[in-house]
N, CA, C, O and CB atoms as a CASP TS submission, in Angstrom:
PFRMAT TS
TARGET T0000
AUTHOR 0000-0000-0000
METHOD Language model
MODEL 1
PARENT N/A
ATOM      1  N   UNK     1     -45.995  17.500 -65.967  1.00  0.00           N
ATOM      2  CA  UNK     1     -44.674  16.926 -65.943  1.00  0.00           C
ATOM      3  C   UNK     1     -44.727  15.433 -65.609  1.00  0.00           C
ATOM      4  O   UNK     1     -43.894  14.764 -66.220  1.00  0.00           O
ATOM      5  CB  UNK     1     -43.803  17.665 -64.942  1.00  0.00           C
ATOM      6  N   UNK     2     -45.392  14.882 -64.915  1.00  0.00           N
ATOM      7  CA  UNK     2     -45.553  13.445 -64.391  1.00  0.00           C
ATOM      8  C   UNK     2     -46.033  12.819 -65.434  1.00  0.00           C
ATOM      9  O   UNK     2     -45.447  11.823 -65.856  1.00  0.00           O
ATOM     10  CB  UNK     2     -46.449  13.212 -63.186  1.00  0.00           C
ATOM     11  N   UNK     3     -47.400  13.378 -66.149  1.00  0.00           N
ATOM     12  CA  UNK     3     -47.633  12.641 -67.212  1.00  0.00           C
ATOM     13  C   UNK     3     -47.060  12.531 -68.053  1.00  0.00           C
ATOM     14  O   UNK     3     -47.489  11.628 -68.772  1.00  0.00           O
ATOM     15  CB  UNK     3     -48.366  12.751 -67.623  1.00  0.00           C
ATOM     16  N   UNK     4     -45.932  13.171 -68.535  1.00  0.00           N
ATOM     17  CA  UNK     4     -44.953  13.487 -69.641  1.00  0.00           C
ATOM     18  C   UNK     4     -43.822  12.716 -69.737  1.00  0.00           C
ATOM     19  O   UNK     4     -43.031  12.509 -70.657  1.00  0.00           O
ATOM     20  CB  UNK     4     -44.495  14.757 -69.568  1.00  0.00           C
ATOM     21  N   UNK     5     -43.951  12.113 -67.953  1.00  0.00           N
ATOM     22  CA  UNK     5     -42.772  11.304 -67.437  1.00  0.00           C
ATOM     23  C   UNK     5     -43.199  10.117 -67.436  1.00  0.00           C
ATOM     24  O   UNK     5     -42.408   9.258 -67.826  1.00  0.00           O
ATOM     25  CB  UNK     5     -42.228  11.615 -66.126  1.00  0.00           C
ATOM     26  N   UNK     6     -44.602   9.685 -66.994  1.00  0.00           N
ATOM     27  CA  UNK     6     -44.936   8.471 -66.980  1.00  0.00           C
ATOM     28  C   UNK     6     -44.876   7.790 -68.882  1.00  0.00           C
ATOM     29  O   UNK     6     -44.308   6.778 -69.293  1.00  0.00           O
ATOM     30  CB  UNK     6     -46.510   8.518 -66.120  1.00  0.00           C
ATOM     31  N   UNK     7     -45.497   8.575 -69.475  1.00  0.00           N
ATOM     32  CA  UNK     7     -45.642   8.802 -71.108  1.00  0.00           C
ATOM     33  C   UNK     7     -44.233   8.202 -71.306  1.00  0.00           C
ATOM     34  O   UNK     7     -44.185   6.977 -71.407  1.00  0.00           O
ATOM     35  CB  UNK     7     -45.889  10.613 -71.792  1.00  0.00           C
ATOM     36  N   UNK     8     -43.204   8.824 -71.368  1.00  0.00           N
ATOM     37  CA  UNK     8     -41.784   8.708 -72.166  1.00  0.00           C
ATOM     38  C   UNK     8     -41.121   7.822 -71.339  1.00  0.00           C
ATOM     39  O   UNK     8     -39.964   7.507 -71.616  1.00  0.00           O
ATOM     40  CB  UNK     8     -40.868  10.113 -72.378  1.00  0.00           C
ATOM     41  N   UNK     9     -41.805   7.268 -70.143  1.00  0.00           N
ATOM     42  CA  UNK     9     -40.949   6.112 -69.400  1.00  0.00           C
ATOM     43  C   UNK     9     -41.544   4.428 -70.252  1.00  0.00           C
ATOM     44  O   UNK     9     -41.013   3.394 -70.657  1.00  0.00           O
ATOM     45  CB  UNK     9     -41.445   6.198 -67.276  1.00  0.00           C
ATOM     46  N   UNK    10     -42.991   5.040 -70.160  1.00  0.00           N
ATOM     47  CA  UNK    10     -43.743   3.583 -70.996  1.00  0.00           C
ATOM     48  C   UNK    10     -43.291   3.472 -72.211  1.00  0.00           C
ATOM     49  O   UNK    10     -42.996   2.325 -72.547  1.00  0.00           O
ATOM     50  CB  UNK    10     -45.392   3.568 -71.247  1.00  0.00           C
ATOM     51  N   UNK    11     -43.093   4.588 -73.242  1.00  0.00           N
ATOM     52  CA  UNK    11     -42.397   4.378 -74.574  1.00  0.00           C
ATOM     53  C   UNK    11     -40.531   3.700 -74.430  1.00  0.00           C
ATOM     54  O   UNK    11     -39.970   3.261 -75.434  1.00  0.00           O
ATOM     55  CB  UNK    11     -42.466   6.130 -75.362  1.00  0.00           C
ATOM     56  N   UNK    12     -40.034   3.729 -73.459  1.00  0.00           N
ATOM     57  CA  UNK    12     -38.483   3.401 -73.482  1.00  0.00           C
ATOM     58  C   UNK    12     -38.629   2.177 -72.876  1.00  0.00           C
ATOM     59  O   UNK    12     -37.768   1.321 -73.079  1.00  0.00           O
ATOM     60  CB  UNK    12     -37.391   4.422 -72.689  1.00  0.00           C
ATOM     61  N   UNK    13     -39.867   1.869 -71.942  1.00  0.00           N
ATOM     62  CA  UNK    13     -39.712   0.564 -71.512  1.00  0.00           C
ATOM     63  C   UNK    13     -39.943  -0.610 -72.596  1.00  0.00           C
ATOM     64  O   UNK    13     -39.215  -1.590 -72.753  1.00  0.00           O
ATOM     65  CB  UNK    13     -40.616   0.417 -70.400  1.00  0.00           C
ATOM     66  N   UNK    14     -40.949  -0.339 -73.204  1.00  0.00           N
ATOM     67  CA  UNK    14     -41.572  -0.566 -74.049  1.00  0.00           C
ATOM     68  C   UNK    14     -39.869  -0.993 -75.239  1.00  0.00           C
ATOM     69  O   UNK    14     -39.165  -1.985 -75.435  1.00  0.00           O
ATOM     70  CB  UNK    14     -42.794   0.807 -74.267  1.00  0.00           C
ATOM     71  N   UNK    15     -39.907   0.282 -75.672  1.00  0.00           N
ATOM     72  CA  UNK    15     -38.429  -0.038 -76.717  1.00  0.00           C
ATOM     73  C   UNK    15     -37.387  -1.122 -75.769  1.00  0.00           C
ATOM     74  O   UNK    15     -37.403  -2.343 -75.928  1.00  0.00           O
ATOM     75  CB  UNK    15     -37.315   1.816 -77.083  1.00  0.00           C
ATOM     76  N   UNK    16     -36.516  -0.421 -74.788  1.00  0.00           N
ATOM     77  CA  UNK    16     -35.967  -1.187 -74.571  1.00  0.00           C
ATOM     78  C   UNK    16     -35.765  -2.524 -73.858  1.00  0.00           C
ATOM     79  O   UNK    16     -34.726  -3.167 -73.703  1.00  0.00           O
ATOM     80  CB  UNK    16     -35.616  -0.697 -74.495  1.00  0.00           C
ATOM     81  N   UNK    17     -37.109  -2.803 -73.434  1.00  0.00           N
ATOM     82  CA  UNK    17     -37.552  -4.033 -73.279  1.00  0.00           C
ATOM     83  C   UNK    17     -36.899  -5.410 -74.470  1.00  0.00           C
ATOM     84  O   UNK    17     -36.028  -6.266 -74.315  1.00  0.00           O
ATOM     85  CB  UNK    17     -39.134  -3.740 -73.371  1.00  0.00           C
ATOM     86  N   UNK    18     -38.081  -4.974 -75.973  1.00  0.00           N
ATOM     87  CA  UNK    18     -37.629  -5.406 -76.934  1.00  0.00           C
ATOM     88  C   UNK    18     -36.368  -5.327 -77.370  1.00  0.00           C
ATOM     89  O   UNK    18     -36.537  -5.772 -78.505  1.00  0.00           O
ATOM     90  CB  UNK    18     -38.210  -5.104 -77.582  1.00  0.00           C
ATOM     91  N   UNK    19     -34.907  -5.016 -77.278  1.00  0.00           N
ATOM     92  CA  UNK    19     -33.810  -5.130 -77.412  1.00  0.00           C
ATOM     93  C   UNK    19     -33.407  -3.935 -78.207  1.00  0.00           C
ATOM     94  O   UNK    19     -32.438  -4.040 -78.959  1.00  0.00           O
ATOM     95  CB  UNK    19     -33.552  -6.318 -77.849  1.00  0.00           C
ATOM     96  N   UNK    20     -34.085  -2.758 -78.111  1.00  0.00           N
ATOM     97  CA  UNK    20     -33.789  -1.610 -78.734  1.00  0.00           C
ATOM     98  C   UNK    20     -32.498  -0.853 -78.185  1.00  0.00           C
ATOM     99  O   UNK    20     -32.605  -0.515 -77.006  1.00  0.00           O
ATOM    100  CB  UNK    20     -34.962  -0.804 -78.651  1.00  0.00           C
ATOM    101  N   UNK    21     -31.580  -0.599 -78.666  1.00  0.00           N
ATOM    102  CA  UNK    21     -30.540   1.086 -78.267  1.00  0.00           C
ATOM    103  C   UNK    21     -30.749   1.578 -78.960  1.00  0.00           C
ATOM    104  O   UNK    21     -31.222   1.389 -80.081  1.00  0.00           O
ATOM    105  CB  UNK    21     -29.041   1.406 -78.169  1.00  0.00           C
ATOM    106  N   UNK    22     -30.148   3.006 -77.942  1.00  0.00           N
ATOM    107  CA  UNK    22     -30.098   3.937 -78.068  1.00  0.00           C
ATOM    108  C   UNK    22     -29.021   4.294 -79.840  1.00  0.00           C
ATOM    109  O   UNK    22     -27.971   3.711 -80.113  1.00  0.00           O
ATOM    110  CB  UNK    22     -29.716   4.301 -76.607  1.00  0.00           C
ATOM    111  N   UNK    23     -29.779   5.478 -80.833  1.00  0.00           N
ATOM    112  CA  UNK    23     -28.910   5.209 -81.776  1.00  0.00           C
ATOM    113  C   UNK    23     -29.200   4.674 -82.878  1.00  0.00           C
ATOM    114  O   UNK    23     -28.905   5.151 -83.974  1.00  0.00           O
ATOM    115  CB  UNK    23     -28.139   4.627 -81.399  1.00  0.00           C
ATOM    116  N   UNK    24     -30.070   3.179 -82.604  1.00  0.00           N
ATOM    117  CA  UNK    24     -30.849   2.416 -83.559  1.00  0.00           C
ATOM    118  C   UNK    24     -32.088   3.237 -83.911  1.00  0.00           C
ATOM    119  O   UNK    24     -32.946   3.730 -83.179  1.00  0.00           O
ATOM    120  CB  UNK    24     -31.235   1.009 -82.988  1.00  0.00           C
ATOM    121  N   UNK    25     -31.931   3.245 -85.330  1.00  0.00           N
ATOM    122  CA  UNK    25     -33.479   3.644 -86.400  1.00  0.00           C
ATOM    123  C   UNK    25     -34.558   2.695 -86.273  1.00  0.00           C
ATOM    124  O   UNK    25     -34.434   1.471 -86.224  1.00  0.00           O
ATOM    125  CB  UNK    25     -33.212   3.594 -88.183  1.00  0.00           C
ATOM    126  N   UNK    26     -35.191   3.091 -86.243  1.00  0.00           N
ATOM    127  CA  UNK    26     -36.933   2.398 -86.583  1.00  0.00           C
ATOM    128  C   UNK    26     -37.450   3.342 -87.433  1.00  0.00           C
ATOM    129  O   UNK    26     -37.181   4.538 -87.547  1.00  0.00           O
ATOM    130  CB  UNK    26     -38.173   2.255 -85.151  1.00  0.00           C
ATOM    131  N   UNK    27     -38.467   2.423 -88.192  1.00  0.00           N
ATOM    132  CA  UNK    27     -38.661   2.409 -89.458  1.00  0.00           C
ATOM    133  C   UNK    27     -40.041   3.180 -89.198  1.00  0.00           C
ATOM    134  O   UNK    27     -39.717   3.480 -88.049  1.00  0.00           O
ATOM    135  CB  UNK    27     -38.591   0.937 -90.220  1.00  0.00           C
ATOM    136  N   UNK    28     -41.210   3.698 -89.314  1.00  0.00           N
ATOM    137  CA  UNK    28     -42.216   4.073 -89.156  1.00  0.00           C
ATOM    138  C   UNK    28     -43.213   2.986 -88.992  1.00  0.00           C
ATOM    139  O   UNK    28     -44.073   3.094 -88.119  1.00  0.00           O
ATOM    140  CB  UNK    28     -42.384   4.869 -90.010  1.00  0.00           C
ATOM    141  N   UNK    29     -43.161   1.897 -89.803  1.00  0.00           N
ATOM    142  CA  UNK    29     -43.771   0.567 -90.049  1.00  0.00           C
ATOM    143  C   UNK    29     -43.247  -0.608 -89.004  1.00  0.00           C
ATOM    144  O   UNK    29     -43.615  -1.765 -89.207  1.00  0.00           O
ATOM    145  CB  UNK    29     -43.423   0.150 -91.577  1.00  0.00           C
ATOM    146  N   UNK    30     -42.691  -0.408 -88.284  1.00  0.00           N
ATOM    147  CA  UNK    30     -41.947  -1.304 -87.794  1.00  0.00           C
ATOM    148  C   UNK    30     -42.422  -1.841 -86.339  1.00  0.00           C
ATOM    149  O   UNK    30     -41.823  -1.646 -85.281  1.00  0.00           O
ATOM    150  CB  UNK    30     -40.662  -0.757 -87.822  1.00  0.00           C
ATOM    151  N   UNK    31     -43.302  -2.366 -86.470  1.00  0.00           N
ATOM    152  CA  UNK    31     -43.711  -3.477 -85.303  1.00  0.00           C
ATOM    153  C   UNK    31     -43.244  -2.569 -83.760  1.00  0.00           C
ATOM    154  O   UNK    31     -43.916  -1.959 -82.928  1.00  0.00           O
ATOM    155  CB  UNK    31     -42.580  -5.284 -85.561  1.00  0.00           C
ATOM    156  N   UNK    32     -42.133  -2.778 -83.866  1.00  0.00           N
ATOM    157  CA  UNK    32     -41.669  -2.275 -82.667  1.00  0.00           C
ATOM    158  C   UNK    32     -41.775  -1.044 -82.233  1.00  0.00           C
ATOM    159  O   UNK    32     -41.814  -0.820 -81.023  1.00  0.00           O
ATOM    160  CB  UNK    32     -40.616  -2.464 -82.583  1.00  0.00           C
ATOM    161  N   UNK    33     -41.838  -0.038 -83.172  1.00  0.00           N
ATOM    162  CA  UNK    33     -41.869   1.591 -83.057  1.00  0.00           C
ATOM    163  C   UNK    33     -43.319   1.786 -82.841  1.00  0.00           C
ATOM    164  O   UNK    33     -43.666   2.473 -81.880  1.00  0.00           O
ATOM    165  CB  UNK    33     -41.294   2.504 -84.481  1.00  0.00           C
ATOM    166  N   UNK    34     -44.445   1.121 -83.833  1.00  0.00           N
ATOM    167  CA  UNK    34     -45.824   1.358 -82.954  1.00  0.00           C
ATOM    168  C   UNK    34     -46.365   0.425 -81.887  1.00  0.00           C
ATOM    169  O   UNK    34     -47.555   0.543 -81.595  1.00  0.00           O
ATOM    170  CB  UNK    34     -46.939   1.417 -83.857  1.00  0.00           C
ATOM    171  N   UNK    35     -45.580  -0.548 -81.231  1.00  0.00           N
ATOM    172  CA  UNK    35     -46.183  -0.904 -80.058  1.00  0.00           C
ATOM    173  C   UNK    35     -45.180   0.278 -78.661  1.00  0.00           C
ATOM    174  O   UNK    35     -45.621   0.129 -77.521  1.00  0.00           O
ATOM    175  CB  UNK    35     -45.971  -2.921 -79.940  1.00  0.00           C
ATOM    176  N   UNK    36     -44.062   1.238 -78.795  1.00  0.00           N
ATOM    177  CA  UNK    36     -44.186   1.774 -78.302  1.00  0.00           C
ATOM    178  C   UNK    36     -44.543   2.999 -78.120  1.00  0.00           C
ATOM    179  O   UNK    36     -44.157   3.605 -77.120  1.00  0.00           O
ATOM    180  CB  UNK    36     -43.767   1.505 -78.143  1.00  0.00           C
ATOM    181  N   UNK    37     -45.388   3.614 -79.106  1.00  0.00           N
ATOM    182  CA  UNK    37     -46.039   4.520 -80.138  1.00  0.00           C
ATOM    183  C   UNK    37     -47.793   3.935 -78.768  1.00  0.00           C
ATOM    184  O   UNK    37     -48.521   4.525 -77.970  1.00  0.00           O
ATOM    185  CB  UNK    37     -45.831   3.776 -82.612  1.00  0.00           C
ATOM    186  N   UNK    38     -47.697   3.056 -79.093  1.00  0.00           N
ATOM    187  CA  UNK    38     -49.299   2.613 -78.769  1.00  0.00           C
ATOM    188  C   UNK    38     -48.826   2.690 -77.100  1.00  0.00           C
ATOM    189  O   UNK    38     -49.269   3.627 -76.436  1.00  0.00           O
ATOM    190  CB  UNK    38     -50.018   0.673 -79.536  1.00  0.00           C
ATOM    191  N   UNK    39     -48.074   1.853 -76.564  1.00  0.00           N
ATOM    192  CA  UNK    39     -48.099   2.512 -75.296  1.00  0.00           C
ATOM    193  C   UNK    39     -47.744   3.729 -74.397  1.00  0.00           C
ATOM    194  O   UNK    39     -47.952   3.893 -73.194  1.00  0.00           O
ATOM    195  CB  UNK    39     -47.751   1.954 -74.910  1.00  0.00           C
ATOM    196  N   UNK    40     -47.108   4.595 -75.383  1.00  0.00           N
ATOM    197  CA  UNK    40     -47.402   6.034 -74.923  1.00  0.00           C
ATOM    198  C   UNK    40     -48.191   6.674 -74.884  1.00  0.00           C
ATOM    199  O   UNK    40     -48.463   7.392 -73.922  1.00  0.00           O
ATOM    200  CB  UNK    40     -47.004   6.710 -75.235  1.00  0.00           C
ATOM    201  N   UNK    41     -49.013   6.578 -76.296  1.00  0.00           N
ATOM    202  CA  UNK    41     -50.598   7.080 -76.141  1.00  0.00           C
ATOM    203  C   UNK    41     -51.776   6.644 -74.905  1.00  0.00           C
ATOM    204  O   UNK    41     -52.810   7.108 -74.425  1.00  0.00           O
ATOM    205  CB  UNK    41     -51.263   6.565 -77.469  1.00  0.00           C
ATOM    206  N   UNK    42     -50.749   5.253 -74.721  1.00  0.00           N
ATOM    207  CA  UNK    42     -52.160   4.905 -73.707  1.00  0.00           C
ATOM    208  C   UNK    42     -52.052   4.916 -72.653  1.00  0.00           C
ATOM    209  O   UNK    42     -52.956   4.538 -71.908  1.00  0.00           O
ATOM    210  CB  UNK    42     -52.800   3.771 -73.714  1.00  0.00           C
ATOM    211  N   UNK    43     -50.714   5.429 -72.165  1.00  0.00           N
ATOM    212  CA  UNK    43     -50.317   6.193 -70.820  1.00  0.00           C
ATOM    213  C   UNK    43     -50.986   7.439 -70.692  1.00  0.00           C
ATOM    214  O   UNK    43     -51.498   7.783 -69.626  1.00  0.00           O
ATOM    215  CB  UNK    43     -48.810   6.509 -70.711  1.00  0.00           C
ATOM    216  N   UNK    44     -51.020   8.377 -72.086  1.00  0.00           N
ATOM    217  CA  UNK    44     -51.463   9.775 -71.995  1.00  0.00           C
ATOM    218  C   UNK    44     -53.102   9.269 -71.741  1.00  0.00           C
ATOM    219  O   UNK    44     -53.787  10.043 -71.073  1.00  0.00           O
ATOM    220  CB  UNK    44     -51.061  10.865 -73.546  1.00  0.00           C
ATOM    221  N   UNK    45     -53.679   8.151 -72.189  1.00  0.00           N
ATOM    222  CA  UNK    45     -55.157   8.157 -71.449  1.00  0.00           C
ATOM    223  C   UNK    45     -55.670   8.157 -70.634  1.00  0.00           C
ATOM    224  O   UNK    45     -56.683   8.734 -70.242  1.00  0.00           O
ATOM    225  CB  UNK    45     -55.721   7.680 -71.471  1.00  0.00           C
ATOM    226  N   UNK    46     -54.545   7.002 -69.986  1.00  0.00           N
ATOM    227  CA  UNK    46     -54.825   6.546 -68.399  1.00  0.00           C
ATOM    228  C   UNK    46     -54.805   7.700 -67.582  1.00  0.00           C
ATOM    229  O   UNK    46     -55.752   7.966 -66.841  1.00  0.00           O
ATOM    230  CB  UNK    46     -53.710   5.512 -67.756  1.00  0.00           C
ATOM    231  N   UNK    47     -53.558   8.567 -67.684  1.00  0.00           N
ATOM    232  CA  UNK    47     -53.128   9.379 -66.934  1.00  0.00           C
ATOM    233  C   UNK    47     -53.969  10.563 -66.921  1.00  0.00           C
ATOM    234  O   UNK    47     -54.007  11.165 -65.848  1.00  0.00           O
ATOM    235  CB  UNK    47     -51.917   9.571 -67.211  1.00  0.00           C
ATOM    236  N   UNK    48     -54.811  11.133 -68.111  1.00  0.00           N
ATOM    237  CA  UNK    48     -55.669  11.745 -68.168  1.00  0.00           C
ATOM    238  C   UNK    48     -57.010  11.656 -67.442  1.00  0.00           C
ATOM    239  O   UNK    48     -57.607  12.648 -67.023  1.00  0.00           O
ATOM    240  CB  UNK    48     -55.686  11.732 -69.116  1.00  0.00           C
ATOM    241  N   UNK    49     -57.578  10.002 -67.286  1.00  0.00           N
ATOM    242  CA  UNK    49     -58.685   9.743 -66.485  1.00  0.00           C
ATOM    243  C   UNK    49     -58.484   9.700 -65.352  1.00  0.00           C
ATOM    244  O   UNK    49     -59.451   9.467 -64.626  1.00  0.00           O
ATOM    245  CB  UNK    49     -59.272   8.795 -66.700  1.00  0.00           C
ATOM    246  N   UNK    50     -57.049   9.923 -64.699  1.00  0.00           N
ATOM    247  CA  UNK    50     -56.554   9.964 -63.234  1.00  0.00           C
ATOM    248  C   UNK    50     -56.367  11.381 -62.569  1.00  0.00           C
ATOM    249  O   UNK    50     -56.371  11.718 -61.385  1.00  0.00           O
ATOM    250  CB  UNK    50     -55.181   9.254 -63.166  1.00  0.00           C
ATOM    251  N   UNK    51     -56.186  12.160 -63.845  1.00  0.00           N
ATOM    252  CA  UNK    51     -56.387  13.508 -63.226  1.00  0.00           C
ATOM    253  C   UNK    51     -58.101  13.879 -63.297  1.00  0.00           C
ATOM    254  O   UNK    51     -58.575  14.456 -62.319  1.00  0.00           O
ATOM    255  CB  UNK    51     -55.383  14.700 -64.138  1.00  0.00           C
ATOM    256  N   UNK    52     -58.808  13.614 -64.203  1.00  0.00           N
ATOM    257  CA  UNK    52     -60.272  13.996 -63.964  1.00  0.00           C
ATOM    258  C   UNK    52     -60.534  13.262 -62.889  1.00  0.00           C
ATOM    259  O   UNK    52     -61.330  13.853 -62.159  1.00  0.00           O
ATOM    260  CB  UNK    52     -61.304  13.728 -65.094  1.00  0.00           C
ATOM    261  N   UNK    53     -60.139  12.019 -62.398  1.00  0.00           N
ATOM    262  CA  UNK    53     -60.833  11.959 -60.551  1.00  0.00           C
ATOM    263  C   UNK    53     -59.632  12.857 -59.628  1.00  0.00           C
ATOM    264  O   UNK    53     -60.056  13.382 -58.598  1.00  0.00           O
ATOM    265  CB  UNK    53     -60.877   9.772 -59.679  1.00  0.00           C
ATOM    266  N   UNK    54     -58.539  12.997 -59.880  1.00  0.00           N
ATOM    267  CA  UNK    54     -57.645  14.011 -59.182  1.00  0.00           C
ATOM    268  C   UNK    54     -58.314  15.376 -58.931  1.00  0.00           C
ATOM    269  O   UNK    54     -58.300  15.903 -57.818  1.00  0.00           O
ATOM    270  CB  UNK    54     -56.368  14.252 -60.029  1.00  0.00           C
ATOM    271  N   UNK    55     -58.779  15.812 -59.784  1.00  0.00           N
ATOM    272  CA  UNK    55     -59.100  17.267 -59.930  1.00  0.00           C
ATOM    273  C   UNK    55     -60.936  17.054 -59.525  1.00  0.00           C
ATOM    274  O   UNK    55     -61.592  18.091 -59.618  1.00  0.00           O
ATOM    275  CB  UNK    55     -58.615  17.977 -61.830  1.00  0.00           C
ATOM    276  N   UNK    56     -61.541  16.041 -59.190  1.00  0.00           N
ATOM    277  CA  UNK    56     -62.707  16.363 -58.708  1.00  0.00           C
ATOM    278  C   UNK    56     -63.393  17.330 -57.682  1.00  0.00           C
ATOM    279  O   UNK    56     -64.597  17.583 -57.674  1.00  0.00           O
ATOM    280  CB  UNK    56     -62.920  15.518 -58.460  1.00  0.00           C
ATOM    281  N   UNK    57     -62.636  17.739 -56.981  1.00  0.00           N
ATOM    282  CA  UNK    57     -62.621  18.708 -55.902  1.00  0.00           C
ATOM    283  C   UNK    57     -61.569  19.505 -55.551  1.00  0.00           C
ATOM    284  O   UNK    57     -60.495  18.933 -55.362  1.00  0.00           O
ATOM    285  CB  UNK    57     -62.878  18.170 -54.893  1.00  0.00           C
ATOM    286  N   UNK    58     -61.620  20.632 -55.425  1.00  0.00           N
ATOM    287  CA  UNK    58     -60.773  21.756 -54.805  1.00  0.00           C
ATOM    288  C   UNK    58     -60.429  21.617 -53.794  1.00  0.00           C
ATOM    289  O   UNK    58     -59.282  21.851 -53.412  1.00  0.00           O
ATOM    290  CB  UNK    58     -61.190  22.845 -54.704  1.00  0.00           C
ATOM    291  N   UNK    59     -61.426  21.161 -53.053  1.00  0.00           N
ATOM    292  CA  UNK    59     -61.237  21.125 -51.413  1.00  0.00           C
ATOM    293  C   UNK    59     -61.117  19.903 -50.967  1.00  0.00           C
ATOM    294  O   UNK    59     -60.259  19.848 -50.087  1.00  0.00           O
ATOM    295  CB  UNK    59     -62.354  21.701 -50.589  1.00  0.00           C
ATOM    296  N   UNK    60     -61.747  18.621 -51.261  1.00  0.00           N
ATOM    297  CA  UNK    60     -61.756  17.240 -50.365  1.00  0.00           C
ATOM    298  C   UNK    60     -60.784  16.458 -51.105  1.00  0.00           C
ATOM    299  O   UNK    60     -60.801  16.347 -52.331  1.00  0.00           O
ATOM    300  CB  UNK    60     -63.290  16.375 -50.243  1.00  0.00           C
ATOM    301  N   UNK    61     -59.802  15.834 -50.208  1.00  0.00           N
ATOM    302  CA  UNK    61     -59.408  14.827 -51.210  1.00  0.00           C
ATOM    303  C   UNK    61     -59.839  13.780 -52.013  1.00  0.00           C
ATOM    304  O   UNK    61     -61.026  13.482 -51.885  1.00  0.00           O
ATOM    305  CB  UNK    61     -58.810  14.386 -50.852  1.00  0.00           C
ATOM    306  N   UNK    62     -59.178  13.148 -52.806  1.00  0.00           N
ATOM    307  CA  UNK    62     -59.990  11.698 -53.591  1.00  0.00           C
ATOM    308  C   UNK    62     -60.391  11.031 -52.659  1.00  0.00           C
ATOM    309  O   UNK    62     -61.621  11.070 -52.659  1.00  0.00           O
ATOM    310  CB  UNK    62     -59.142  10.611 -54.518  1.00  0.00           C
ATOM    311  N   UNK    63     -59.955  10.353 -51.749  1.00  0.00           N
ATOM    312  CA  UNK    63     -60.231   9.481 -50.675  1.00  0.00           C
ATOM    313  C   UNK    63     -61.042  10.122 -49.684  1.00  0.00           C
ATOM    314  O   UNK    63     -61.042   9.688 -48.532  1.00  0.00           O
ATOM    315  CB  UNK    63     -59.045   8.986 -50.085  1.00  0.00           C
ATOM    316  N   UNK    64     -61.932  11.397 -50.111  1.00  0.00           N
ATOM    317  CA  UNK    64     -63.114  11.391 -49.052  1.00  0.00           C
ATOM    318  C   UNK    64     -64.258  11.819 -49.676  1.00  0.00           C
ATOM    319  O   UNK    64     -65.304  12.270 -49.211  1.00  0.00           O
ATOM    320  CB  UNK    64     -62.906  12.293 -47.815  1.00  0.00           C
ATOM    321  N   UNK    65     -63.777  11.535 -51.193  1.00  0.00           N
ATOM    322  CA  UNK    65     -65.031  11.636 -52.144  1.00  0.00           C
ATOM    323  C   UNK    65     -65.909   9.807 -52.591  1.00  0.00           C
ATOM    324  O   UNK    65     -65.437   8.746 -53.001  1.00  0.00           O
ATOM    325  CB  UNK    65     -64.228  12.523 -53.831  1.00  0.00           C
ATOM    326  N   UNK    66     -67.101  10.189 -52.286  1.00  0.00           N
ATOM    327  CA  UNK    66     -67.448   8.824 -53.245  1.00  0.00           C
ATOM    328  C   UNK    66     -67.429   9.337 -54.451  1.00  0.00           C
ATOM    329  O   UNK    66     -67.915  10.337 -54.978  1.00  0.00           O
ATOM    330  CB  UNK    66     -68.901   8.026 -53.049  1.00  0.00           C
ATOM    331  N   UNK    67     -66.235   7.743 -55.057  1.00  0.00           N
ATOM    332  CA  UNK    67     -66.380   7.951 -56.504  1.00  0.00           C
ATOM    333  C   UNK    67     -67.634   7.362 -57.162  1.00  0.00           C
ATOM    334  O   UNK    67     -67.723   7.714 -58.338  1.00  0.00           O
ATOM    335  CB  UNK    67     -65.208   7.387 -57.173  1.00  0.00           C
ATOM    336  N   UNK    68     -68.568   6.615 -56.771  1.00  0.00           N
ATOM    337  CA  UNK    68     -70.052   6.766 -57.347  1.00  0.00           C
ATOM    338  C   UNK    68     -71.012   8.085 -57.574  1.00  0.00           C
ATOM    339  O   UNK    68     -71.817   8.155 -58.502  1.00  0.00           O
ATOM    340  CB  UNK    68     -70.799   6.011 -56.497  1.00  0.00           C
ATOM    341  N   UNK    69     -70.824   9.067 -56.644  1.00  0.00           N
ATOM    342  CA  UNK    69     -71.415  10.425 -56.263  1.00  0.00           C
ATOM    343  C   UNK    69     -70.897  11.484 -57.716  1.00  0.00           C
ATOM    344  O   UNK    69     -69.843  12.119 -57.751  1.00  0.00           O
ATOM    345  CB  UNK    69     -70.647  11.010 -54.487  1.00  0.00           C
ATOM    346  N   UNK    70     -71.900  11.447 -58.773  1.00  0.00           N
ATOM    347  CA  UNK    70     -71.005  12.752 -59.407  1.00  0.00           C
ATOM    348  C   UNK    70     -72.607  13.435 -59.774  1.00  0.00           C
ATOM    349  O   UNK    70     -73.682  12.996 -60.183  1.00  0.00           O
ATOM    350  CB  UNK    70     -69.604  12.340 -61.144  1.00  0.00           C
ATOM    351  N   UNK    71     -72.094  14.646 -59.396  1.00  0.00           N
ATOM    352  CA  UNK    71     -73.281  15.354 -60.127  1.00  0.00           C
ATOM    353  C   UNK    71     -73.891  15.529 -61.296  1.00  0.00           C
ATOM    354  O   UNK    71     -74.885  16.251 -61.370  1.00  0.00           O
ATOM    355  CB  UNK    71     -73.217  16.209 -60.042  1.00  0.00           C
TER
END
């Protein structure tokens, strides 16, 4: 859910940053629709490499793991 949230918050910032409403079409080609196209995807990356150090341990938190230490 967070990533889903962080995802669709970067795509609207993204739009309505650039002067987009709600309502207005974009074109598939359109400059604006894949730069917020591109920063949703690259939220879903980030957010993905944040849960593989999230999920490194069951038991210790992140902050009492070295993140140099991986088996």
């Amino acid at each position: 859910m967070i990533e889903a949230a962080a995802a669709m918050a970067a795509y609207f910032f993204v739009l309505l940053g650039a002067g987009w409403h709600f309502g207005q079409s974009l074109e598939p080609t359109d400059p604006l629709y894949l730069s917020a196209t591109n920063s949703l995807l690259s939220t879903i990356i980030v957010m993905q490499i944040v849960n593989v150090f999230l999920c490194r341990s069951s038991v210790r938190s992140i902050f009492t793991i070295n993140l140099t230490d991986n088996r």
